[in-house]
Steps between C-alpha positions, in 0.01 A plus 500: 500500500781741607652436167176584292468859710845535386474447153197707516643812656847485275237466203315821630803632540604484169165628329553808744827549400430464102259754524744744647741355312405580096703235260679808380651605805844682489697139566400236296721233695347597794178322395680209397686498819166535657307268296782231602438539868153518485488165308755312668303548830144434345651129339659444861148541686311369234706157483486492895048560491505215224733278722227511740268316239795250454576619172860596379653806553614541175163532381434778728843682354380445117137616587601761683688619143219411292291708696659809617700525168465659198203283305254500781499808786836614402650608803788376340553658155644290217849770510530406833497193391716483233733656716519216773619263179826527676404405833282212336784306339717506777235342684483225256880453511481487859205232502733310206739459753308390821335259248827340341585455966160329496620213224680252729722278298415180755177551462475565109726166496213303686214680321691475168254217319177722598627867413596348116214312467271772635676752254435243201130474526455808633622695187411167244095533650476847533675654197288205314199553655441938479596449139203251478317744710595793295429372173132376614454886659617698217157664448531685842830650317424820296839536411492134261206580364560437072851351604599197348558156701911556500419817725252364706742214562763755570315690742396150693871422526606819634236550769613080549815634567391748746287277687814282639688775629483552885612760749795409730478859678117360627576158593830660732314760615174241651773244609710786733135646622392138592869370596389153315761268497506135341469256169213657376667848578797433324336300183294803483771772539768295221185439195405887496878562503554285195215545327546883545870513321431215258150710397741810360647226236177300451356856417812624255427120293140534479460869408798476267251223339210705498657802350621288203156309418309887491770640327452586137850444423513129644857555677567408839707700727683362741658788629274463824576156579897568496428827675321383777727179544807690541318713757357252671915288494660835599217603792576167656877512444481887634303365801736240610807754463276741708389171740924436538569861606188515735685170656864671588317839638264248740793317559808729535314857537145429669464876602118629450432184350098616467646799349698364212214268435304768377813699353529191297159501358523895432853422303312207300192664433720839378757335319301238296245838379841694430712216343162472257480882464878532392456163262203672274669888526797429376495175310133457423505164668154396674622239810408495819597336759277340782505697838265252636677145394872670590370540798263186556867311431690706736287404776480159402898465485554678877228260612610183394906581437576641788466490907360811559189414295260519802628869634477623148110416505452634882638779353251537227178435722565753712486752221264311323177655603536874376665363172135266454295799566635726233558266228108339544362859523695605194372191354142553551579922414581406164241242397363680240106396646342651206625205310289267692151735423589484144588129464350349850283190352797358274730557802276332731439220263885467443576531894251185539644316233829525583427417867322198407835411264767570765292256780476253237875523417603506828279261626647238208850582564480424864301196460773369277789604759282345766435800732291469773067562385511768748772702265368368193186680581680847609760483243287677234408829684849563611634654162213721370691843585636705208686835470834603456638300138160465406433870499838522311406242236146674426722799383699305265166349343384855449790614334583186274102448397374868398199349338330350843767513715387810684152347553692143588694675768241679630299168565810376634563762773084443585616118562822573688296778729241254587742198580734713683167620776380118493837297508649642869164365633499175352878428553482591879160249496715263376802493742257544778275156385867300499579606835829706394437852648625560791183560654400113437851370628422656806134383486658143414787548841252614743348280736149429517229573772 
């Protein structure tokens, strides 16, 4: 209750303070500035009144966005917005690294037959089954109306494509708030890794495809596929260079360790964009390297590779909580939510779909590896988040596509907004019904009356 009165006064606070406060005042950062505080606290109490209700706190940070920002009251206006992109990735580096700590190499090791065979029929059912899905639903598609059967097959692969990626940054983010620990946990935590990096290459194949069958000219380039192999080689090799270095400061150094943790994911974040900048100015080259994989194998190297593994992650959880509630709120600020009134019954019909498709896969995959019923049951809602590289990806169908691919991305982001409010909710379901939050270990350890 206290924490709804306080999210009600900051809010009136903020209308009171707008209305003194004209968008043109004489310091235009100060409304940013302002705009940051004032949603940073709003996410915190909002995630705290929904954790009352059992529900994730994330939730409450990417509502909190969706609602205060700049496509619903907009409290929050979309410069503001634009101008915490900074802030934003460096969160996402950050959660990269707490979630390449989280991926235990004893525990991948035992879970090894079940996270590949989960990751097989997970992407062989539901990349199969939403082009099925999309071909049959084509009608509800303005956009392929009077297009021939190649593009209708093209746009069915694509949003195929899009429909296996997953969202580490979630999945960390419920697994810290709920402390869950075990098989389930870890099988969980390693598919949505994998599935997540091998999606970027699965994409470059597949639209690299589908540009060539709609083209006119009937060439295939495969300029994307190389591209996006050598960034995804040299993000990896960058992150275990980075993961080597972060090994002799813990180890030799180990002064403001919390400190350099997030120095680390400032220097990644600003030296991939830069490195990328400094490519296309002065050589015209397009590559990119991965902030989010350099650092997701980082963290997995000073995890498994070295003994200071556990103070490296006791170091990140006791950070972790501010770094959740700006990334989330940014999240849920820049959801474009006018995508979802202008495409919301394909979206929901594609959201339902591809839920059904990812408990099926799941469900298959750990019936083959012989999981336990109990998993096989929960394995499905765990990995229906999305953000982060599928946001990215919608961009490059927009750009590569200028026929439908604004309208294809557009229905894409309506998808991705809608999975990303549902998934936290499901996924924290999920590790509560296996008994792996630490809420049910304790429930399990107590003794009875």
């Amino acid at each position: 209750m206290r924490r709804l009165i306080g999210l009600l006064l900051i809010l009136g606070f903020m209308l009171l303070t707008l209305i003194d406060y004209p968008a043109d005042m004489t310091y235009p950062w100060a409304r940013t500035t302002f705009a940051f505080g004032f949603l940073l606290l709003a996410a915190y109490l909002l995630g705290d009144v929904l954790a009352g209700f059992k529900m994730p706190k994330i939730t409450g940070y990417i509502l909190a966005g969706i609602v205060f920002g700049p496509y619903v009251l907009n409290l929050v206006p979309l410069e503001s917005v634009r101008d915490l992109g900074l802030i934003d990735d460096l969160a996402l580096t950050f959660i990269a690294l707490a979630a390449g700590g989280e991926l235990r190499l004893k525990e991948l090791k035992n879970r090894k037959r079940a996270i590949l065979l989960t990751v097989a029929f997970l992407t062989l059912i539901v990349f199969v089954g939403m082009v099925l899905f999309v071909i049959l639903a084509r009608g509800l598609m303005p956009f392929l109306d009077g297009k021939s059967f190649v593009h209708v097959l093209a746009v069915a692969a694509i949003v195929g494509t899009f429909a296996v990626a997953r969202s580490p940054s979630s999945a960390i983010a419920i697994i810290s708030e709920t402390k869950a620990r075990g098989p389930f946990t870890e099988m969980v935590l390693g598919v949505t890794v994998l599935m997540d990096v091998g999606v970027i290459a699965f994409f470059a194949i597949v639209v690299t495809v589908c540009q060539a069958a709609v083209s006119t000219t009937g060439g295939m380039d495969f300029n994307l596929i190389i591209t996006m192999t050598l960034e995804i080689a040299g993000s990896i090799g960058a992150g275990l260079l980075l993961g080597w270095l972060m090994m002799l400061y813990i180890k030799h150094i180990r002064v403001e360790l919390m400190i350099f943790i997030i120095g680390v994911a400032f220097l990644t974040t600003f030296g991939t964009k830069q490195l990328a900048a400094i490519l296309f100015i002065r050589y015209g080259i397009v590559f990119h390297l991965h902030a989010m994989l350099i650092c997701i194998t980082a963290g997995f190297l000073v995890q498994n590779y070295s003994p200071s593994g556990r103070i490296f992650m006791e170091k990140i959880d006791r950070v972790s909580l501010p770094i959740y509630v700006i990334f989330f709120a940014h999240v849920g600020a820049d959801l474009d939510i006018r995508t979802l009134r202008a495409t919301w019954l394909i979206a929901i019909l594609i959201v339902t779909a591809r839920c059904l498709f990812i408990w099926l896969g799941a469900y298959v995959g750990g019936r083959i590896a012989g999981d336990p019923s109990v998993m096989r049951r929960w394995s499905g809602p765990s990995f229906i988040t999305q953000a982060g590289v599928s946001l990215g990806l919608a961009g490059i169908v927009r750009a590569r596509f200028p026929e439908w691919g604004a309208a294809l991305a557009t229905m894409i982001v309506a998808v991705i907004t809608l999975n990303q409010v549902i998934g936290p909710v499901t996924f924290k379901l999920a590790l509560s019904s296996v008994g792996e939050t630490r809420e049910a270990r304790l429930r399990r350890t107590s003794p009875r009356d």
